[in-house]
N, C-alpha and C positions, 0 to 999 in steps of 0.2 A: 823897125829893124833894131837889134839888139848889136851890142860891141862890151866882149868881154876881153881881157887881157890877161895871158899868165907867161910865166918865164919858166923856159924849157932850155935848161943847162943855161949860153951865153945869149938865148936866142930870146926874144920878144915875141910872143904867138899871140895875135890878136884872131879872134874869130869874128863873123861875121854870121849872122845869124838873119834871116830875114830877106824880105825883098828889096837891094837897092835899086832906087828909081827916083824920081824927081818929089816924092811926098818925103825921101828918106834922105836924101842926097846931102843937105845942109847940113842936117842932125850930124849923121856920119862920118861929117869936113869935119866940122869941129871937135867931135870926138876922138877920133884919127888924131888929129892934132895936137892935143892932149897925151895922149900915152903914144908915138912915136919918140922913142926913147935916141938920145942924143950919141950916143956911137953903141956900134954894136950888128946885130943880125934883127931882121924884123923878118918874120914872117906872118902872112894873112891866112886863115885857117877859112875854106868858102866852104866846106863840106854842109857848112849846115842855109849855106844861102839859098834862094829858091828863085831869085827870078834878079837879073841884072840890063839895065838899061842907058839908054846915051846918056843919061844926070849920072848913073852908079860910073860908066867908064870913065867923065870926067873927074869922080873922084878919086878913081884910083890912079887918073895920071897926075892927080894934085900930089896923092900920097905919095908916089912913084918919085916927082920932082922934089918933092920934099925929102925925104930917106936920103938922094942923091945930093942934096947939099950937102947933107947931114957926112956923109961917104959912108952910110949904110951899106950891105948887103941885102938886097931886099929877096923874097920870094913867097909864092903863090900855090897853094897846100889844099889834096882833095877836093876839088875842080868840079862840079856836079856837071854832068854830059850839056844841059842847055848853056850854063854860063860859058862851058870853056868853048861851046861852037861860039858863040860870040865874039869870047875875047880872040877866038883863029880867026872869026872873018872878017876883020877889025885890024887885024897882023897886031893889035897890041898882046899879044901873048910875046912876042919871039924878047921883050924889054925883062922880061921876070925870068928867076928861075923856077921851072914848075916839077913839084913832088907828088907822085900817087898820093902821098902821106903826109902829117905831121911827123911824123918819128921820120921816115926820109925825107924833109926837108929840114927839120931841126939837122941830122947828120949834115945834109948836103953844106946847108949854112955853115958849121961848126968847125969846116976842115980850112 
């Protein structure tokens, strides 16, 4: 799994590129870690992830708790149809805001 980062107007877009799963899971804590940016809007960009699992959900309630210390805004951007059935059967979606998009959720964050 890949983790890029760009800034979109005030907002933190990290993308996610790859399969989160227990081979990637560590790599991606750490990384996370690193460019979660100290106030501000974070968004995760999944349009390009392909496969999420019980190690990938744990890291995104890490990210999730973490953003929330921080009093981020966090949210959850082009959702591919397998991750987002997970993240609904799991109810950890309803914790994110989720955007069809980057561009609507950069907006979403931004207001």
């Amino acid at each position: 799994m890949r983790v890029e980062k760009s800034m979109r107007e005030n907002v933190t877009v990290i993308a996610l590129i790859g399969d989160l799963d227990s081979a990637t899971a560590s790599q991606v804590h750490n990384d996370l870690g690193q460019l979660i940016p100290d106030e501000g809007q974070l968004l995760l960009d999944l349009s390009r992830m392909s496969y999420l699992s019980s190690a990938g959900l744990r890291v995104l309630l890490l990210v999730y708790r973490q953003a929330r210390q921080k009093g981020l805004r966090l949210g959850l951007a082009s959702i591919p149809d397998d991750v987002h059935a997970v993240l609904s059967a799991t109810g950890f979606i309803e914790a994110f805001l989720v955007a069809d998009t980057v561009d609507t959720g950069v907006e979403a964050l931004s207001r």
